[in-house]
Backbone as a ProteinNet text record, in pm:
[ID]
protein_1_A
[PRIMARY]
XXXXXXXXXXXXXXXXXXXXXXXXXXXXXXXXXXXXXXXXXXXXXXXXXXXXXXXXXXXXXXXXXXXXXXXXXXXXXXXXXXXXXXXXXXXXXXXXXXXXXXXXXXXXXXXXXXXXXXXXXXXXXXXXXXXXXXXXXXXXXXXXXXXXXXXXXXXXXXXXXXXXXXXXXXXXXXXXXXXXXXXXXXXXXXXXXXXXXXXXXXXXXXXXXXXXXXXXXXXXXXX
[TERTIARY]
1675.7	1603.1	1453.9	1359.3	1207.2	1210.3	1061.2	999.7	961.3	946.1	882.7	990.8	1107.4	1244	1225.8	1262.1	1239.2	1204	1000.6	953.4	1004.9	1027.9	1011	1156.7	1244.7	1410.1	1374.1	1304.3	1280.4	1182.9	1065.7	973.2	1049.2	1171.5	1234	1308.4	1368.6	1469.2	1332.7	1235.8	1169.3	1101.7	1069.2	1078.3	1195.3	1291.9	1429.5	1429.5	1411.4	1412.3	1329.8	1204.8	1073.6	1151.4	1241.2	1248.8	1366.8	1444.4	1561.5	1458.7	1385.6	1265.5	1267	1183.2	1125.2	1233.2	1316.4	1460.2	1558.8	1543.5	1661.5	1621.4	1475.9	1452.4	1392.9	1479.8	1445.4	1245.5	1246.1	1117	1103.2	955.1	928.9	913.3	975.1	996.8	827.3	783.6	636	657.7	551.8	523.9	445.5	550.7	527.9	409.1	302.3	144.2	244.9	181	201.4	123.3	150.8	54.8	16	-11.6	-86	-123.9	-277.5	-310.6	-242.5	-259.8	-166	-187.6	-332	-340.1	-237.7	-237.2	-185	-95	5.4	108.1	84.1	-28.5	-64.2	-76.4	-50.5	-3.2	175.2	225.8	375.2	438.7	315	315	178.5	155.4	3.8	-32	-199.1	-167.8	-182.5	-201.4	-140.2	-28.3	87.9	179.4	250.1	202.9	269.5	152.8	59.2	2.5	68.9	96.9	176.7	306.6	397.9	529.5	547.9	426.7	400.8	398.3	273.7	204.4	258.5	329.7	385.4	532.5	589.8	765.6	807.3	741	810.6	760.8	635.6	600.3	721.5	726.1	817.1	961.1	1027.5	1178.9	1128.9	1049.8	952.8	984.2	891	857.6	1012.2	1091.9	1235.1	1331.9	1263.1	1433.6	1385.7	1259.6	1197.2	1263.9	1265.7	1226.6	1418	1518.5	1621.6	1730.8	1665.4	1668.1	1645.3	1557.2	1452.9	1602.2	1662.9	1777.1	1880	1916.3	2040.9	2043.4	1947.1	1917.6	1947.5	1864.3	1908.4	2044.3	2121.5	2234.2	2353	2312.2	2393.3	2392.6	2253.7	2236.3	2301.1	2291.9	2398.7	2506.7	2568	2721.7	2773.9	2676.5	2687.9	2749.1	2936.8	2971.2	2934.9	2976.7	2924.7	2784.3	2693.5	2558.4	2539.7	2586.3	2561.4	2648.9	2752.3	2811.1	2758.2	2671.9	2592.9	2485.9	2457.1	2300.7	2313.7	2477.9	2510.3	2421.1	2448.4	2370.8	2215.5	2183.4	2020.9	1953.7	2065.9	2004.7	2040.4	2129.4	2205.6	2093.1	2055.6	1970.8	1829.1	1774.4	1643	1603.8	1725.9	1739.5	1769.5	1839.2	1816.3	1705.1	1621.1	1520.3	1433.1	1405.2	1323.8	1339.9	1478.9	1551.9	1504.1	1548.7	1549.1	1386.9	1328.8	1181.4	1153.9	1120.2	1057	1098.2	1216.1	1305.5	1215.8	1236.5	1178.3	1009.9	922.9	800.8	801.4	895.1	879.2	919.9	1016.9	1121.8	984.7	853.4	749.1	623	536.4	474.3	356.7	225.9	174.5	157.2	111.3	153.5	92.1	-27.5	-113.3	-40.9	51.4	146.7	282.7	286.9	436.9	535.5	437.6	558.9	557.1	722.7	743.1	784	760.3	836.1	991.1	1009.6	1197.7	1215.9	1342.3	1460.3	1457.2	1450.9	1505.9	1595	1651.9	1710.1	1833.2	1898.4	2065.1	2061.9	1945.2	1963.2	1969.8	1889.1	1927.9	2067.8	2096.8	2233.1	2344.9	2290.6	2387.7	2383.4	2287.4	2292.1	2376.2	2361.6	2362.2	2490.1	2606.3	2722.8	2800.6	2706.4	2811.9	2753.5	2663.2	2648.3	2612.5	2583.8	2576.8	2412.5	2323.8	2173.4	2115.8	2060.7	1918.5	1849.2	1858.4	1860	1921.3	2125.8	2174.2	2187.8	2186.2	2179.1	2094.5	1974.4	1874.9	1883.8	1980.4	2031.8	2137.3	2233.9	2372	2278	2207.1	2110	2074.2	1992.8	1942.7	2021.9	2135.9	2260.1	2295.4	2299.8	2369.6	2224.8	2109.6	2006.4	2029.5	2042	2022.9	2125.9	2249.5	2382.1	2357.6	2283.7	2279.4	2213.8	2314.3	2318.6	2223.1	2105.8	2013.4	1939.8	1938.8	1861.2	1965.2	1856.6	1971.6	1905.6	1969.4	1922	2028.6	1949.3	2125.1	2005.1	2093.3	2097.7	2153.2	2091.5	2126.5	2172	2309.8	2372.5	2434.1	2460.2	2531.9	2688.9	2762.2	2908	2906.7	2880.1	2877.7	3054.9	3113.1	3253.9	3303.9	3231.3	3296.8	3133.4	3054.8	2967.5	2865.4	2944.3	2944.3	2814.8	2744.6	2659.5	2736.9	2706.1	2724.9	2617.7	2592.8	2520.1	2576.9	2571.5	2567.8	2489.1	2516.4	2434.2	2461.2	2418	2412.5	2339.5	2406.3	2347.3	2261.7	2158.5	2026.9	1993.5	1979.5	1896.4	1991.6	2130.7	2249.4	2202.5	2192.9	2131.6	2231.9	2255.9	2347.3	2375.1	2516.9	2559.4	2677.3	2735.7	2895.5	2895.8	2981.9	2991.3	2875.5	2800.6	2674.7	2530.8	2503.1	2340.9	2235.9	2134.4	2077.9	1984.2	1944.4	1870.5	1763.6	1779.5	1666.8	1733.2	1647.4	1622.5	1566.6	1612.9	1473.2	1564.7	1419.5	1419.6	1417.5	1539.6	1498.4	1552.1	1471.7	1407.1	1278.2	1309	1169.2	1039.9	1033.3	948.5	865	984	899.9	844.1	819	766.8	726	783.3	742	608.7	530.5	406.6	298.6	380.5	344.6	419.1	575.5	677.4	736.2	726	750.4	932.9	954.2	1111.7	1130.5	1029.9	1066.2	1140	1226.6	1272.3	1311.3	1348.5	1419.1	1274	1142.5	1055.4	1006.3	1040.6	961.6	1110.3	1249.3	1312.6	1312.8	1218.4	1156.6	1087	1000.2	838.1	862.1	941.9	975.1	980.6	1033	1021.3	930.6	828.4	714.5	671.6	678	669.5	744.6	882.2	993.3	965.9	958.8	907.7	1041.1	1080.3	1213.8	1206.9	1064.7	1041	1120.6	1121.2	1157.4	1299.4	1317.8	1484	1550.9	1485.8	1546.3	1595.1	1465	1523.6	1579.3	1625.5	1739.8	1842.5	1843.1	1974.8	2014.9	1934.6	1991.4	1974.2	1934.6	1968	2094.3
-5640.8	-5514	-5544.4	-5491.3	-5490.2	-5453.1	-5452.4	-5440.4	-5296.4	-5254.2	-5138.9	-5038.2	-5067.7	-4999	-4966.8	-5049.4	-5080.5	-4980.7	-5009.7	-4923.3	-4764.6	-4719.7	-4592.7	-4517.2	-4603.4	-4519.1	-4499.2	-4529.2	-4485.2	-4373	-4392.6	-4293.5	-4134.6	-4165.4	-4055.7	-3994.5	-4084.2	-4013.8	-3918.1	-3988.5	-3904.2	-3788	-3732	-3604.6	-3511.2	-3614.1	-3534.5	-3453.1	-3583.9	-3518	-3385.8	-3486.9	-3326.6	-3155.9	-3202.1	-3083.7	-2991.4	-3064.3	-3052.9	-2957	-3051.9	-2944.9	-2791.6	-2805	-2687.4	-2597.1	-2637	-2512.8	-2459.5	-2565.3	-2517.6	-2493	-2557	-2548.3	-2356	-2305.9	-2191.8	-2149.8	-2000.3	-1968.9	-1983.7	-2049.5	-2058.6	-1887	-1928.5	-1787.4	-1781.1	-1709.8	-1680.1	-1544.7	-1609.6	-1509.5	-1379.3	-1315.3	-1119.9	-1075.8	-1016.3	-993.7	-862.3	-819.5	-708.4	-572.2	-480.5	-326.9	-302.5	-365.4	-324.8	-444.3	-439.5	-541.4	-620	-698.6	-806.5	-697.6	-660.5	-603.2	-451.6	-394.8	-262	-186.1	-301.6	-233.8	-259.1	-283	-259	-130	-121.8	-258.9	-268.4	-240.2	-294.1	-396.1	-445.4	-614.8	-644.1	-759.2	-810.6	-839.3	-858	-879.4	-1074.9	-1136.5	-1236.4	-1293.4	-1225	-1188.3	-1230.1	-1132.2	-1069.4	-1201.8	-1202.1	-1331.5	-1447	-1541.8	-1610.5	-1599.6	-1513.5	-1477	-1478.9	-1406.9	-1356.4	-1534.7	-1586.5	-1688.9	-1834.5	-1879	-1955	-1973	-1922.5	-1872.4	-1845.9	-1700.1	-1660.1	-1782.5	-1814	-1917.7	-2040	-2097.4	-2184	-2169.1	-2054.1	-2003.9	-2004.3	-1981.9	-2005.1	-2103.4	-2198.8	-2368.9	-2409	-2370.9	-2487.8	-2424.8	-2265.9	-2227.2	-2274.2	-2295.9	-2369.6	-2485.7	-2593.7	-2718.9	-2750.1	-2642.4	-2605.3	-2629.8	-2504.7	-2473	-2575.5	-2693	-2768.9	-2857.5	-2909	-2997	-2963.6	-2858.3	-2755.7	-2803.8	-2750.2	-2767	-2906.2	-2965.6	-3118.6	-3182.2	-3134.3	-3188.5	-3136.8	-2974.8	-2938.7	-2969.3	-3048.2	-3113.6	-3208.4	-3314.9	-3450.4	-3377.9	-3301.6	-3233.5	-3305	-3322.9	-3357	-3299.8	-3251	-3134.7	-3133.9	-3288	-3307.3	-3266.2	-3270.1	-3301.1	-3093.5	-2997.3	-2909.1	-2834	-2836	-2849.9	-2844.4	-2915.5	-2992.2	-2917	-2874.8	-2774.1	-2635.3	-2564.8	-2453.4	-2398.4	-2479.8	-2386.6	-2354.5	-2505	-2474.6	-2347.5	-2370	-2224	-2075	-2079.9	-1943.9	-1936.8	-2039.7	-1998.2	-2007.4	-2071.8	-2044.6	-1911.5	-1904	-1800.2	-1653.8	-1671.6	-1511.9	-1525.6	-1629	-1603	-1548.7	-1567.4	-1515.3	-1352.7	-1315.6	-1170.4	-1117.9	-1196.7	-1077.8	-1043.4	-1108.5	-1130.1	-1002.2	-1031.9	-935.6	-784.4	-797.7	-633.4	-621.5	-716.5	-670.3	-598.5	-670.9	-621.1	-500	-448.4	-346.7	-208.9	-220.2	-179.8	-125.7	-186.3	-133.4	-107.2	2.7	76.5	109.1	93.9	173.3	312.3	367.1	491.6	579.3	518.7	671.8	631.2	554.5	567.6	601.6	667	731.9	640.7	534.8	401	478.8	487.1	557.9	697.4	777.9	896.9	922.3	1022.1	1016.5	1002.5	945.3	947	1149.2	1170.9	1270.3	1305.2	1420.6	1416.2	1372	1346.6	1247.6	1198.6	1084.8	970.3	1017.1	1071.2	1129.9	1233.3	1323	1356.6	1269.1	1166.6	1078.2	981.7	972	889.5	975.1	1145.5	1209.4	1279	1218.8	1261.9	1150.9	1001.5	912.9	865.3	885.5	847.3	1017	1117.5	1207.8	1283.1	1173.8	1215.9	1091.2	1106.8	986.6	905.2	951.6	897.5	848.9	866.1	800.3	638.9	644.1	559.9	466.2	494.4	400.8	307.1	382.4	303.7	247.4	245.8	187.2	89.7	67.8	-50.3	-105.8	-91.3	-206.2	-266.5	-195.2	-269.1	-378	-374.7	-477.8	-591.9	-542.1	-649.1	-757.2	-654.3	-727.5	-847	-792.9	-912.6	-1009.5	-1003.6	-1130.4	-1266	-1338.1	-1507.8	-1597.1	-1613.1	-1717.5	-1643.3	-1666.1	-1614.3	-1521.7	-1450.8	-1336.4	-1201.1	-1118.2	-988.3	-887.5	-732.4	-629.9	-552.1	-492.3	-440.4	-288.9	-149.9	-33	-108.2	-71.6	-47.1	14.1	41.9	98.7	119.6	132.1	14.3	138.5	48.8	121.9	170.9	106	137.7	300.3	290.3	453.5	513.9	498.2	519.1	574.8	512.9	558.8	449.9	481	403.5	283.6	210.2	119.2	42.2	-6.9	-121.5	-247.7	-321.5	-503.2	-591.3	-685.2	-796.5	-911.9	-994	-1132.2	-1270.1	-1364.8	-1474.1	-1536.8	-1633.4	-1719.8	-1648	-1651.8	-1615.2	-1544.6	-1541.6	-1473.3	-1311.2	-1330.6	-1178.8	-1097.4	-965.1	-841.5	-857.6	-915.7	-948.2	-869.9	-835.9	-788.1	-647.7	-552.2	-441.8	-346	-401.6	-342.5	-359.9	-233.2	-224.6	-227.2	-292.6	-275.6	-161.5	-99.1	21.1	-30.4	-83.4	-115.5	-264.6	-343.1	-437.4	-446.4	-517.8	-553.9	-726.9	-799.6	-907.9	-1021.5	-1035.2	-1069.8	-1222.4	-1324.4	-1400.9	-1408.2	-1541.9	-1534.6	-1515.8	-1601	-1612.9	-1481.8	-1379.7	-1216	-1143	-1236.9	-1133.2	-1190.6	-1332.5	-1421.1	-1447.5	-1420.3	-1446.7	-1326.2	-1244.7	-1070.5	-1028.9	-1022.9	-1024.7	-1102.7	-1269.6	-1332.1	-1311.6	-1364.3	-1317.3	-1171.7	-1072.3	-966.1	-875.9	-944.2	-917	-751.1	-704.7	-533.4	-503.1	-451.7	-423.1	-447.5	-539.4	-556.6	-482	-486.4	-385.8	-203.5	-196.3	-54.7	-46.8	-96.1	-76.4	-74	-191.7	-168.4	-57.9	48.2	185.2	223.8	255.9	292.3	270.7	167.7	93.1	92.1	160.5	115	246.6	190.7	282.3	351.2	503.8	543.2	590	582.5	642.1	496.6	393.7	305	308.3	332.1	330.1	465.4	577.4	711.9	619.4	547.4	481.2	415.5	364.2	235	302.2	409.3	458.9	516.6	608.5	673	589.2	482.5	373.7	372.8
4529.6	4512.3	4495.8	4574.5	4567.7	4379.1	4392.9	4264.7	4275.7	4360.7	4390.2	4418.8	4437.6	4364.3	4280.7	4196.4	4041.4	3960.3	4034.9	3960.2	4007	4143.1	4157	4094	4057.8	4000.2	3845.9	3773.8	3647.5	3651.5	3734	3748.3	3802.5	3907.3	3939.5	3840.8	3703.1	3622.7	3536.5	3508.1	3389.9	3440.5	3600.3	3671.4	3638.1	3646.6	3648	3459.9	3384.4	3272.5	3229.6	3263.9	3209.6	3320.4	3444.3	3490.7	3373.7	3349.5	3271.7	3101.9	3112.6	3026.7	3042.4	3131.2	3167.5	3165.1	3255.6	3285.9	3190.9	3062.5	2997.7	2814	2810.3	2689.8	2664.9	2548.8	2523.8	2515.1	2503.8	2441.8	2384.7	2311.8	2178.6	2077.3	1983.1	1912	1849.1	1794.4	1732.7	1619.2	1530	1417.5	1440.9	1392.5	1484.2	1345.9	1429.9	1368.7	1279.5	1177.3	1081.9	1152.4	1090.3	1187.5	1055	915.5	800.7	769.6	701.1	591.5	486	466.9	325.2	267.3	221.2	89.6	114.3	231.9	194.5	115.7	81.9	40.3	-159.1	-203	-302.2	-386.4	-508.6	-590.8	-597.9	-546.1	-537.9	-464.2	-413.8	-359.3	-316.6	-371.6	-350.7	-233.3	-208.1	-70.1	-71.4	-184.2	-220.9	-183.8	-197.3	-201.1	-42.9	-7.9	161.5	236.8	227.2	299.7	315.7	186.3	165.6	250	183.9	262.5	421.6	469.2	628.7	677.2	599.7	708.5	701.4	577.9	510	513.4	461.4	450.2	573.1	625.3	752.1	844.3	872.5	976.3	961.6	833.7	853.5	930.7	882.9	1006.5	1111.2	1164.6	1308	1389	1299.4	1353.9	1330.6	1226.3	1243.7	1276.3	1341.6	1452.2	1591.8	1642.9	1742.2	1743	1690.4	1664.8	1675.9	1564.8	1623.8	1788.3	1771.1	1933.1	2006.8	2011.2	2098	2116.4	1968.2	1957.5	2030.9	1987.4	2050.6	2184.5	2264.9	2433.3	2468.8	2385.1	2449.7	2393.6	2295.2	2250.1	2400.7	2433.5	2575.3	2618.6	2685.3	2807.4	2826.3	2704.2	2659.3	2694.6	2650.7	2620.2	2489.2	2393.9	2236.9	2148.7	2195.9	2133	1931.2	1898.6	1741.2	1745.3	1796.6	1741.1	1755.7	1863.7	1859	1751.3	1692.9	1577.1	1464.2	1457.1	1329.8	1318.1	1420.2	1425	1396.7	1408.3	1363.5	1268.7	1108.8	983.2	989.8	1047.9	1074.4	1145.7	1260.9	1357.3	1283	1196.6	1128.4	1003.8	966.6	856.2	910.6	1012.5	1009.9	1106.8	1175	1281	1183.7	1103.7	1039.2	943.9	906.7	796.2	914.7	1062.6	1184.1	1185.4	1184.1	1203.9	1072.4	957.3	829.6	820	830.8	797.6	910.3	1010.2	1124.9	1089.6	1041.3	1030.8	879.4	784.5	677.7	696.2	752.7	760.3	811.9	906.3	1013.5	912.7	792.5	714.8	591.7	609.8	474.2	568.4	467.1	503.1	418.2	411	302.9	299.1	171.7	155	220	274.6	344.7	529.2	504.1	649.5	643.4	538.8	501.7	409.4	360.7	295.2	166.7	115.7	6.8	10.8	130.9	178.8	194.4	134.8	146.6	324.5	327.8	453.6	457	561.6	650.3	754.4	784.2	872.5	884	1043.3	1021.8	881.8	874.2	784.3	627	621.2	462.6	436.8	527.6	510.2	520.3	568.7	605.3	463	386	270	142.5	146	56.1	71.9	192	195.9	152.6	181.6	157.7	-59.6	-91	-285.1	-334.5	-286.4	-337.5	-373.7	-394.9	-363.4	-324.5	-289.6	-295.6	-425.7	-519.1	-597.1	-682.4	-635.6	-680.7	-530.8	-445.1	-343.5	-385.3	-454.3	-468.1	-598.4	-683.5	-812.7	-761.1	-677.3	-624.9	-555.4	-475.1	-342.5	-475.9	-579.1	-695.5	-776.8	-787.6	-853.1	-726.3	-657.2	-530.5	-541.4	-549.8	-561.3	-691.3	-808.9	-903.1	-930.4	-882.6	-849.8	-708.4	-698.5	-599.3	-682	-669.7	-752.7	-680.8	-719.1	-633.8	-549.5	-395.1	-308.4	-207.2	-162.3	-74.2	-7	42.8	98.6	29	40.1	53.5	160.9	215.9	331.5	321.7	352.4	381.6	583.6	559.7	711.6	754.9	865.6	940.6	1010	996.8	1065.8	1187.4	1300.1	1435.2	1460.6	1439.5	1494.5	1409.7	1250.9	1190.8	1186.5	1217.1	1183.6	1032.9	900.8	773.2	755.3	644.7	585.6	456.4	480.3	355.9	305.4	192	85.3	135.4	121.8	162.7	113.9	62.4	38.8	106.3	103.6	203.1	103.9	130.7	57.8	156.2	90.7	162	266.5	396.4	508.6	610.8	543.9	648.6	730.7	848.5	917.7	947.3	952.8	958.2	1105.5	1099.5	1247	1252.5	1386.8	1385.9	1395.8	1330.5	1342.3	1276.1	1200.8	1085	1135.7	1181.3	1194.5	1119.4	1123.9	947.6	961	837.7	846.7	766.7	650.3	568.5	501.8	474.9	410.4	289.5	186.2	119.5	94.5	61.5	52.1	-98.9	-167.7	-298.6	-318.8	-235.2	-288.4	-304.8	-439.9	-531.1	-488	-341.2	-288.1	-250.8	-233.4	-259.2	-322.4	-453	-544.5	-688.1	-671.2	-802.7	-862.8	-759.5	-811.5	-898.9	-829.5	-897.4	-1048.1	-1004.4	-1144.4	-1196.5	-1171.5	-1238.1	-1206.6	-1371.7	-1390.4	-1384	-1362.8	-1437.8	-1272.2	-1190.1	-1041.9	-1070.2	-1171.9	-1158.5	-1165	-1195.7	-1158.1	-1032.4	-914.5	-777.7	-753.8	-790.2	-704.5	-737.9	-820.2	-853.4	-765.6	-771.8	-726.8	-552.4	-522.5	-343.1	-252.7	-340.1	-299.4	-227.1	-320.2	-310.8	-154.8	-117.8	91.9	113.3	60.9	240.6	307.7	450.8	552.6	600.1	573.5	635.9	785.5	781.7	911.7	1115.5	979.7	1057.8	1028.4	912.6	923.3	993.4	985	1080.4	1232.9	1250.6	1425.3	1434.3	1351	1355.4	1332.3	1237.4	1263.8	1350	1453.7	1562.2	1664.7	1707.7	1825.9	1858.5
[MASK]
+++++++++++++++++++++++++++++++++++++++++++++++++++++++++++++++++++++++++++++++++++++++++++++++++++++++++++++++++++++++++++++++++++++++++++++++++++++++++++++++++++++++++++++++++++++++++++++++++++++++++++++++++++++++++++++++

């Protein structure tokens, strides 16, 4: 075999690879801009607060459902059935801290944009047939917050198949998959609010009110 074989069969595999690149490695996911200021949703979250969370926290599910993903692709390509296996939790947890996060921001509002305005419409009859008012719904959703052990979400959802509303909670970064649409979020790890209330977490799940945007949850529910 020439030398000049040689060289050109390695030079041909690493074309082959970078093409194997291009074609199969996913989009990079990116951190979705806010339509309000950090500060806006003051004072029931700093804009301290939401900076941090936005650029920091959320960026990180970002970079390591990317970075994820990047593995994933090339473990298929191998046909690495262990190694894609193994990457399951990573992608489930950095992949719903991507989902919960985006829905969460979209889910608050400041007040001179309606954050803190009652649910109307379907959605509020629909809250006030299934707990009886609205303000008992909103004491039943903080009881489900305050029992969550460690880190976690609860979730106002949907169950598409009866179409009834239910409460939900979820541990670490788990996203509302399956038969349950989410309508509203709120987000109670520490990282949401520790720096504002401290231990004092039943005050940031008071105060949350005040910004959840229903105007975003009316559309999620009728989708």
């Amino acid at each position: 075999m020439s030398i000049a074989a040689r060289i050109v069969r390695p030079t041909a595999r690493v074309v082959s690879t970078r093409s194997f690149v291009n074609a199969t490695m996913p989009q990079k996911h990116t951190l979705p801009s806010l339509s309000y200021d950090y500060a806006a949703l003051e004072p029931a979250i700093t804009g301290q607060i939401m900076e941090i969370h936005h650029t920091k926290h959320h960026q990180t599910y970002v970079n390591s459902l990317n970075e994820a993903e990047e593995k994933l692709a090339a473990a298929q390509h191998a046909n690495d059935v262990r190694a894609q296996i193994n990457l399951q939790p990573l992608l489930k947890f950095h992949g719903g801290g991507h989902i919960n996060h985006t829905l969460f921001w979209e889910n608050l509002a400041p007040k001179k944009n309606g954050g803190g305005e009652l649910p109307s419409g379907e959605l509020m009859t629909a809250i006030e047939q299934t707990w009886g008012s609205f303000g008992q719904f909103k004491k039943t959703f903080n009881t489900y917050l305050a029992g969550i052990q460690g880190s976690g979400w609860s979730w106002l959802v949907k169950d598409t198949e009866t179409g009834k509303l239910q409460i939900i909670s979820l541990p670490n970064q788990d996203p509302v998959v399956g038969k349950y649409k989410p309508i509203i979020g709120v987000d109670a790890w520490e990282h949401a609010y520790y720096l504002q209330y401290q231990n004092r977490k039943a005050e940031y799940f008071g105060a949350i009110w005040d910004v959840i945007n229903w105007k975003t949850g009316e559309k999620r529910f009728k989708a």
